[in-house]
C-alpha positions as CSV (number, residue, x, y, z in Angstrom):
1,X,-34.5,8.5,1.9
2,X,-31.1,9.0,0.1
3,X,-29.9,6.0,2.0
4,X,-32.3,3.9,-0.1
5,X,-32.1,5.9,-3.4
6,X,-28.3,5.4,-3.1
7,X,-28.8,1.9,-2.2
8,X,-30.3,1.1,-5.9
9,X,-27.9,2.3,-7.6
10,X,-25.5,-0.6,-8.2
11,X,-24.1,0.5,-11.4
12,X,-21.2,1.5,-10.7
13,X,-19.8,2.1,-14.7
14,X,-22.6,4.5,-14.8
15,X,-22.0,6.9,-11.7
16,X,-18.5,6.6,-12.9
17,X,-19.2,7.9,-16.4
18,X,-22.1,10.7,-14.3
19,X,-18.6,12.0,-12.6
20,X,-16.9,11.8,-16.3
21,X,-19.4,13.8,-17.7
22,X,-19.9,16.5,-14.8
23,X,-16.6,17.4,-15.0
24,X,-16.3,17.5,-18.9
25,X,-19.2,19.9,-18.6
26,X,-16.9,21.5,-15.9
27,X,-14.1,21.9,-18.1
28,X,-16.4,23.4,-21.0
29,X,-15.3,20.8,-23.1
30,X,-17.6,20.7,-27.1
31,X,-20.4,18.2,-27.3
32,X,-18.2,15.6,-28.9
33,X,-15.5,15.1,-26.1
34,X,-18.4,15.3,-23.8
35,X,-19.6,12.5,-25.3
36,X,-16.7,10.8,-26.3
37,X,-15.0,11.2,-22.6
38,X,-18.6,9.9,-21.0
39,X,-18.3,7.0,-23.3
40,X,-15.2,5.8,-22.9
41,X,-15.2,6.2,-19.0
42,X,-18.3,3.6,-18.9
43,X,-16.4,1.4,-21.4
44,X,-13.2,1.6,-19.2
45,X,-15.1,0.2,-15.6
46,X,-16.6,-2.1,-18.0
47,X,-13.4,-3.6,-19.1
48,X,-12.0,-3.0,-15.7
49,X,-15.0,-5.5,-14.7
50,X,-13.8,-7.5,-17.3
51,X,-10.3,-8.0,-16.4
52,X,-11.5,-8.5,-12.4
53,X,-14.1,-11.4,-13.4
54,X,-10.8,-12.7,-15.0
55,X,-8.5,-12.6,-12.0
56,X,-10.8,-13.3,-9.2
57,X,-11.3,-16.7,-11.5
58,X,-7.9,-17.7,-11.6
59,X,-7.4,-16.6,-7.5
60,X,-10.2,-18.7,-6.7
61,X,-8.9,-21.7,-7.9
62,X,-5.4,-20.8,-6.1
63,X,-6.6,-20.2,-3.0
64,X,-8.5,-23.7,-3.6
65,X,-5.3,-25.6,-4.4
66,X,-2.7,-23.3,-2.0
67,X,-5.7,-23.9,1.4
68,X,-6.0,-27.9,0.2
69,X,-2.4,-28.4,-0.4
70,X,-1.1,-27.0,3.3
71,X,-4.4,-26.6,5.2
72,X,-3.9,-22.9,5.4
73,X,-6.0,-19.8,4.3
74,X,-3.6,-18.2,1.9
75,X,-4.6,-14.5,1.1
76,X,-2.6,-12.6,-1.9
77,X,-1.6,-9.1,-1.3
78,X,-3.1,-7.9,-4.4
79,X,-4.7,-4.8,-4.4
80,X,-6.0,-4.6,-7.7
81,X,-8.0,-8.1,-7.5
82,X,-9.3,-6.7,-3.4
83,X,-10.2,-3.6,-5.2
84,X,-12.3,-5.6,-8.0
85,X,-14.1,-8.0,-5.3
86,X,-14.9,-5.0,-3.2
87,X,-16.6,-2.8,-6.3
88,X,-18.3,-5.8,-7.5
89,X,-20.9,-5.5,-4.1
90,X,-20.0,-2.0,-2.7
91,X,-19.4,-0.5,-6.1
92,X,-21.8,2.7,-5.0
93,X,-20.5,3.9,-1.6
94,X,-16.7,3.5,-3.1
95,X,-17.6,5.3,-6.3
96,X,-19.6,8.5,-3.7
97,X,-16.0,8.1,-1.6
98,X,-14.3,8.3,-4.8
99,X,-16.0,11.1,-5.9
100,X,-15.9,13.4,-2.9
101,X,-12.5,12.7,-1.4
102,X,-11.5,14.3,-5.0
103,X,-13.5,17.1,-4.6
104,X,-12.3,17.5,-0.6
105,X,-8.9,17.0,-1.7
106,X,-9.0,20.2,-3.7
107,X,-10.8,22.0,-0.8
108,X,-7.8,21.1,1.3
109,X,-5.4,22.2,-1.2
110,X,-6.8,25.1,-1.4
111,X,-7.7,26.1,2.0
112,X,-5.0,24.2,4.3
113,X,-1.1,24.1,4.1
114,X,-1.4,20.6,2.7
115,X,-1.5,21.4,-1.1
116,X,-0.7,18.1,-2.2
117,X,-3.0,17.2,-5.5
118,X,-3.1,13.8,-5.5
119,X,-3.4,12.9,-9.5
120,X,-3.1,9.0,-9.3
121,X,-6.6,7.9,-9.7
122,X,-6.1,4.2,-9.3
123,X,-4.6,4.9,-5.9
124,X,-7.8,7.2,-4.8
125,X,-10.0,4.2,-5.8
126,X,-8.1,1.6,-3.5
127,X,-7.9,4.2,-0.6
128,X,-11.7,5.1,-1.5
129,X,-12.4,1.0,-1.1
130,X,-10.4,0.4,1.9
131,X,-12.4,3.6,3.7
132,X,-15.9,2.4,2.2
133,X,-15.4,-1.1,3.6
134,X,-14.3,0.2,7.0
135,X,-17.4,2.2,7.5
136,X,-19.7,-0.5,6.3
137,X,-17.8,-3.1,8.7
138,X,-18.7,-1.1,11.4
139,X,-22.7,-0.5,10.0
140,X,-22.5,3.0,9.9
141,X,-25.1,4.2,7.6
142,X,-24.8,4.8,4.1
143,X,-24.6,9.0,3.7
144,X,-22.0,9.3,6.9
145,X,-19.6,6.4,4.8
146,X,-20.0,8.2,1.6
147,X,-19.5,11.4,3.3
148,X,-17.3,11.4,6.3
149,X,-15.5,8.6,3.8
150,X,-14.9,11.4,1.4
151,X,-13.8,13.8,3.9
152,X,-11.2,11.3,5.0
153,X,-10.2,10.4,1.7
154,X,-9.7,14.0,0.4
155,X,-6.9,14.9,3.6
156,X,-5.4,12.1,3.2
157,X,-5.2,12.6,-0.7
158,X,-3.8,16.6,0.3
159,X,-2.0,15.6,3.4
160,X,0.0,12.3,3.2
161,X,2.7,13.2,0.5
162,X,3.9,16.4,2.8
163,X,5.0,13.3,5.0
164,X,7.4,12.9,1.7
165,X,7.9,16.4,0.5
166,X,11.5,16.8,2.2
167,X,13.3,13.4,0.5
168,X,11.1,14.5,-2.8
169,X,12.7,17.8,-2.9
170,X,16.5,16.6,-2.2
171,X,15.6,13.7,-4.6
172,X,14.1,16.0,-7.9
173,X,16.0,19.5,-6.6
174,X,12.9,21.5,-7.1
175,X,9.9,21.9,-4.1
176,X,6.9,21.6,-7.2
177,X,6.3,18.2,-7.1
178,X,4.5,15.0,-4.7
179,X,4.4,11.4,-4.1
180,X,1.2,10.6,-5.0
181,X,1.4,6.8,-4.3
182,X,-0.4,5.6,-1.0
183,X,2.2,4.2,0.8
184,X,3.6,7.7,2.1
185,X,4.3,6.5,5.4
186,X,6.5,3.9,4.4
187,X,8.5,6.1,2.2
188,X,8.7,8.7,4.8
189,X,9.8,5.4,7.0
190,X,12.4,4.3,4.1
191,X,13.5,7.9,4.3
192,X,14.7,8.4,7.9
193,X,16.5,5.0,7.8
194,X,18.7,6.2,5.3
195,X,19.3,9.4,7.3
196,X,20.5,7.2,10.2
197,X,22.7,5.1,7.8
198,X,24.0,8.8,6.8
199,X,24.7,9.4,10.6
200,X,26.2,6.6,11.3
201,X,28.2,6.8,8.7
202,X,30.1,10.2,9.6
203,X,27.3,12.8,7.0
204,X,28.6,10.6,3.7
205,X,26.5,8.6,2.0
206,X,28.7,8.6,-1.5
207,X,30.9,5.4,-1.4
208,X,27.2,3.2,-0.7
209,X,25.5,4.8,-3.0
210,X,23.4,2.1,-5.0
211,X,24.5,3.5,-8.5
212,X,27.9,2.0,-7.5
213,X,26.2,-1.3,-7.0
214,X,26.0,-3.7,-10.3
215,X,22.3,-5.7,-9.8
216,X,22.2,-8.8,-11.9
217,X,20.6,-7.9,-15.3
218,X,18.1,-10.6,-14.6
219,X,16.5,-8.3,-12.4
220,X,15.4,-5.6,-15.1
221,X,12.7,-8.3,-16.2
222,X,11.2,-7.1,-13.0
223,X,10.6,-3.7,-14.8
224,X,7.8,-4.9,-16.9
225,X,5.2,-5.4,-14.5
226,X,2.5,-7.9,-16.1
227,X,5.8,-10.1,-16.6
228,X,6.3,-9.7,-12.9
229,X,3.4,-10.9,-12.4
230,X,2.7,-13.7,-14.7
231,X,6.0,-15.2,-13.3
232,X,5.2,-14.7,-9.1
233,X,2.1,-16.5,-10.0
234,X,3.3,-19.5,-12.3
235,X,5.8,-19.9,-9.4
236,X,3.0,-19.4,-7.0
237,X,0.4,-21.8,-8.8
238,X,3.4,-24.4,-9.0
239,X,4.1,-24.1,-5.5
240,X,0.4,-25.2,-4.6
241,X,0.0,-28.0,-7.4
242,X,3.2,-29.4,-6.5
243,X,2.5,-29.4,-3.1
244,X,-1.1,-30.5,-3.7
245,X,0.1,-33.8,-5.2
246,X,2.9,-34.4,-2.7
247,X,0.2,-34.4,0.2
248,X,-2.5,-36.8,-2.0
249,X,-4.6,-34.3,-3.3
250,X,-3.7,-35.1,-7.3
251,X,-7.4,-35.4,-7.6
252,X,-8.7,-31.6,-6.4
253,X,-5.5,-30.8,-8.9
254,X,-7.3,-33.0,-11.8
255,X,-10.5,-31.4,-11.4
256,X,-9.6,-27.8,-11.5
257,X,-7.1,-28.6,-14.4
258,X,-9.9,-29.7,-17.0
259,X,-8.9,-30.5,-20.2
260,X,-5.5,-28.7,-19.6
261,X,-2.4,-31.0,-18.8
262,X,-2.4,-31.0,-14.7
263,X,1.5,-29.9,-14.7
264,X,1.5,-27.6,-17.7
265,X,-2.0,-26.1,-16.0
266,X,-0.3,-23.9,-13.2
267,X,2.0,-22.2,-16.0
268,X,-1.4,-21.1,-17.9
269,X,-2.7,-19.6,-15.0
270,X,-0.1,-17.7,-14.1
271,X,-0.5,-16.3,-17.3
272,X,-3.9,-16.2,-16.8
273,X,-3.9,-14.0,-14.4
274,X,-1.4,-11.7,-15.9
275,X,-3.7,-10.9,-19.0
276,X,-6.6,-10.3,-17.2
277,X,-4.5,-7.7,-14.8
278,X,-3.1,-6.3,-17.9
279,X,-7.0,-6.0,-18.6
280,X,-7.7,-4.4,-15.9
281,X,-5.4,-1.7,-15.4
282,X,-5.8,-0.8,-19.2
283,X,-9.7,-0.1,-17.6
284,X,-8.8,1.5,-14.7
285,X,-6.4,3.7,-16.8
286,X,-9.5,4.9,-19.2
287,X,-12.0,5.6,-17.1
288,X,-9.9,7.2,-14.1
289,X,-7.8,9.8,-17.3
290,X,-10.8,11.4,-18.0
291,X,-12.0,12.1,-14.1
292,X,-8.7,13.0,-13.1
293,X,-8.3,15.4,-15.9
294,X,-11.4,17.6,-14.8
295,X,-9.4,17.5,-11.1
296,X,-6.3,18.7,-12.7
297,X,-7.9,22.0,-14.7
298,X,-9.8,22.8,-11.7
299,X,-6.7,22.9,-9.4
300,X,-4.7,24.5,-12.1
301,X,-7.5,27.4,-12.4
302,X,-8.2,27.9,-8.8
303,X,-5.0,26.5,-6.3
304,X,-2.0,28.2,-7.7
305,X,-0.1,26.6,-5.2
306,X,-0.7,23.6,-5.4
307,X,1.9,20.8,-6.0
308,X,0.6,17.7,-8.7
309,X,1.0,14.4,-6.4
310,X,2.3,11.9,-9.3
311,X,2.2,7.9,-9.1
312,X,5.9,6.1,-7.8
313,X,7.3,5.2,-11.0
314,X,8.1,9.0,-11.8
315,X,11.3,9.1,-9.6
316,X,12.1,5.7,-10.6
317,X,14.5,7.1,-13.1
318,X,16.5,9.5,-10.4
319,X,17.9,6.1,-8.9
320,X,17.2,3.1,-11.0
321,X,19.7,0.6,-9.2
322,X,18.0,1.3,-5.9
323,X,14.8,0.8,-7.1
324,X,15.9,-3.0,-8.2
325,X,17.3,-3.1,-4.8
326,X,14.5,-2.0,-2.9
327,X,12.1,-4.7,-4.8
328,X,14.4,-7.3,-3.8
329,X,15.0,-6.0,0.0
330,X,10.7,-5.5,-0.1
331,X,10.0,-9.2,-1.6
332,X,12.5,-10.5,0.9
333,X,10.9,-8.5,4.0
334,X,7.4,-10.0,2.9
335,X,8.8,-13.5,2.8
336,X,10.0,-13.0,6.3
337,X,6.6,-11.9,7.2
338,X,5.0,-14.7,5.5
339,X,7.1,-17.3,7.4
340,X,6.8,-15.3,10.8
341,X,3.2,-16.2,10.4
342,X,3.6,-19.5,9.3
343,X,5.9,-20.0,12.8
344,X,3.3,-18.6,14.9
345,X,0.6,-20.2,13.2
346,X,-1.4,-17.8,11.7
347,X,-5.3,-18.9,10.5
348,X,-4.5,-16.2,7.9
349,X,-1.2,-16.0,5.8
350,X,-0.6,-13.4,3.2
351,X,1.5,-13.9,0.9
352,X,3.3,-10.9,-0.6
353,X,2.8,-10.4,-4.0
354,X,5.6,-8.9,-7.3
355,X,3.6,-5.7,-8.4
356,X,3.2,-4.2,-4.8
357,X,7.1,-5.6,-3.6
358,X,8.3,-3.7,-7.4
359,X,6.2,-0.5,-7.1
360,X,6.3,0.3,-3.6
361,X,9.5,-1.5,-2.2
362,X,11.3,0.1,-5.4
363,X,10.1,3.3,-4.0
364,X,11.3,2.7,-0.7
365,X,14.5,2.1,-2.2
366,X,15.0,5.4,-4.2
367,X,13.8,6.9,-0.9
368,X,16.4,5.3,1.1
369,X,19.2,6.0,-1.3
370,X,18.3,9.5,-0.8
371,X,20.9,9.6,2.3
372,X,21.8,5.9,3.0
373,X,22.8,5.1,0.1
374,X,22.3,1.1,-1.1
375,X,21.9,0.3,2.3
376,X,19.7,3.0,3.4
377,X,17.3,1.1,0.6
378,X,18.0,-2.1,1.0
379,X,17.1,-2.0,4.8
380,X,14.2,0.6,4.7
381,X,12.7,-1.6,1.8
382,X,13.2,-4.8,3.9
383,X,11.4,-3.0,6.6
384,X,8.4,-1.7,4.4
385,X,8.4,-5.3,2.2
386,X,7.2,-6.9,5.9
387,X,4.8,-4.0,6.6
388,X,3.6,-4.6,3.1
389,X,2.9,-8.1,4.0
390,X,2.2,-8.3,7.7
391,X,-0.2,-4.9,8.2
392,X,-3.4,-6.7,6.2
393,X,-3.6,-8.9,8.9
394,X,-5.2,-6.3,10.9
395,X,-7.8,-5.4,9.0
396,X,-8.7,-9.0,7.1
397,X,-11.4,-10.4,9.3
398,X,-13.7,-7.1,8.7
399,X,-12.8,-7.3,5.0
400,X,-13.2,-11.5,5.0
401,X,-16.7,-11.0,6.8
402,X,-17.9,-8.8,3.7
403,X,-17.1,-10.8,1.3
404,X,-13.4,-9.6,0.5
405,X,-11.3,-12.7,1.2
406,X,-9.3,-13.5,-1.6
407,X,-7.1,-10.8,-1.7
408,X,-6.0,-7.3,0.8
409,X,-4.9,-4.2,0.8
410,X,-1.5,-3.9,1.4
411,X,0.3,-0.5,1.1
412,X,1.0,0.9,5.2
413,X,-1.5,4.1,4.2
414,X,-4.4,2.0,4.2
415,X,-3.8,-0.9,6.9
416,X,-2.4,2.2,9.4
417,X,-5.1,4.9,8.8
418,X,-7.6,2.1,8.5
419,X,-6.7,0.3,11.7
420,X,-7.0,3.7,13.4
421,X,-10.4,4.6,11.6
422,X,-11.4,1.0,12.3
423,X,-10.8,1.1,16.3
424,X,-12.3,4.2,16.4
425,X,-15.9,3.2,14.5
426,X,-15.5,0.4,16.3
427,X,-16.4,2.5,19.7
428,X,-20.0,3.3,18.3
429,X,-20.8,-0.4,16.3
């Protein structure tokens, strides 16, 4: 019976701004910011929406030219676009994961040594579709994958930044903070390499650390993330065109160009698909600030000792230089993994993408510095940047058979715990 009540209800904006609202209520906030916070929590998703319908447009028509052009399936590692394709058919069970694996990670806080908060929200919803699809691949029914889902979700959410806790502490000096960022196990990874470029190097890390290194200034650019972005995919885009028309395919190129000049056309997709990214995150921002606020005054009120897991980009600033080198080492290690399945000849071939090769290879980095120094980060990024790349493989053909198949998950949290979760549903399927 819930099974089918759940079933109808495919909006997700609204069981999104339900959650808003409950925990407003929660928080005994006045009639107006109840409102107000409901509100803008359904106008967030519905932006988000927005800003997916936007991206998936422009991926579509790359994954057209890039398949055409070298007779490939080209998948981009982009989690926000995987993320948008997933909601837009299994928007329900993700939201009920969503929802729970907050509430579970608070029980787990509270009632287990892991007392990790985990306070970035867009990073719950990814983890929240990656477990949703998982279950459904397998056809387990609709209650167990929202609840067993949420259950999952929540020790991961408590659990995985301990993983991190030791490099976090050296890194910050203080033991009251977390990585909330789902790629613990690659930052734990990043880590321990440095600690062995430590050893090696006689306990001193000093003389390589990366704030003696001098990265080109044309690197900075990479701090702005929607220019990261609009630039990997104008090079991208070119790539395919170019390559279209070398191999006789000027015509598919014609017909997805339009009215728009066929060589200026990959250059306004790119930026394309920038804008409606930007779009997107400004939606997932809304909606996710006011949920994750009514998570944050309940932990505050009832687990004292609790530690707030915080997104990546809060340590960038303890080790800037190695976070430029370890989005260089990352994007490198994902080209490698790209052409390893190119040489092996794939069916499948992600292609790594800026955002995740910035964000979490740049984390890798400071992680690495932490003992190695520049080359603790440039090699524990380059490690991570294949991982990044490589690991969706696994995981692709249950996603691709739903429906997800223009884009994957890529941080190592959710292609690891996933392939685990999926070889073990797989038993009962």
């Amino acid at each position: 019976m819930l099974d089918a009540i759940l079933a109808q209800s495919r909006n997700t904006s609204l069981i999104m701004g339900l959650v808003a609202l409950i925990g407003l209520l929660l928080q005994k906030k006045s009639a107006t910011d109840v409102i107000s916070g409901t509100v803008k929590t359904v106008i967030g998703f519905m932006v988000f929406n927005i800003g997916s319908n936007a991206m998936s447009s422009v991926v579509g028509v790359f994954t057209t030219l890039f398949n055409t052009a070298f007779g490939i399936q080209g998948v981009t590692t982009q989690v926000e676009l995987a993320t948008a394709l997933a909601l837009d058919t299994y928007g329900t069970e993700v939201a009920l994961v969503f929802v729970i694996g907050f509430v579970m990670n608070l029980v787990f806080a509270k009632f287990t040594p892991f007392k990790a908060i985990f306070l970035t929200g867009q990073h719950f919803l990814y983890f929240a579709c990656v477990i949703a699809l998982i279950f459904i691949a397998n056809g387990m029914p609709l209650v167990l994958t929202v609840v067993l889902g949420g259950i999952i979700l929540g020790i991961c959410g408590a659990a995985l930044p301990t993983l991190c806790q030791r490099f976090m502490n050296e890194l910050t000096g203080a033991d009251n903070l977390s990585m909330g960022h789902f790629n613990c196990l690659g930052y734990a990874f990043s880590g321990y390499v440095g600690l062995l470029f430590e050893k090696a190097g006689g306990g001193k890390k000093e003389s390589s650390d990366s704030s003696n290194v001098n990265m080109p200034k044309f690197f900075e650019l990479f701090r702005d993330f929607v220019f990261s972005v609009a630039l990997f995919m104008v090079v991208l885009f070119y790539i395919a065109v170019f390559a279209c028309v070398a191999n006789g395919h000027l015509d598919v190129v014609l017909e997805n160009s339009g009215n728009d000049i066929w060589f200026i056309y990959p250059f306004l997709q790119g930026l394309q698909f920038a804008a409606g990214m930007s779009v997107l995150i400004y939606g997932v921002r809304q909606f996710i600030a006011e949920i994750t606020a009514a998570f944050v005054a309940i932990s505050e009120k009832y687990i004292p000792n609790s530690k707030p897991a915080v997104d990546c980009p809060a340590i960038f600033p303890f080790a800037p230089t190695a976070v430029l080198i370890g989005f260089v080492g990352s994007f490198v290690g994902g080209l490698a993994a790209m052409a390893l399945m190119v040489a092996f000849h794939s069916s499948t071939i992600m292609i790594p993408a800026a955002g995740i090769c910035f964000f979490s290879g740049g984390t890798c980095g400071v992680f690495g510095n932490v003992h190695g120094g520049w080359k603790g980060a440039l090699v524990g990024s380059f490690i991570v940047g294949m991982a990044l790349t490589g690991l969706p493989l696994i995981l692709y053909p249950a996603f691709a058979a739903l429906g997800i198949a223009e884009a994957s998950f890529p941080n190592v949290d959710y292609n690891i715990i996933g392939a685990v979760m999926n070889a073990i549903l797989g038993i009962f399927h």
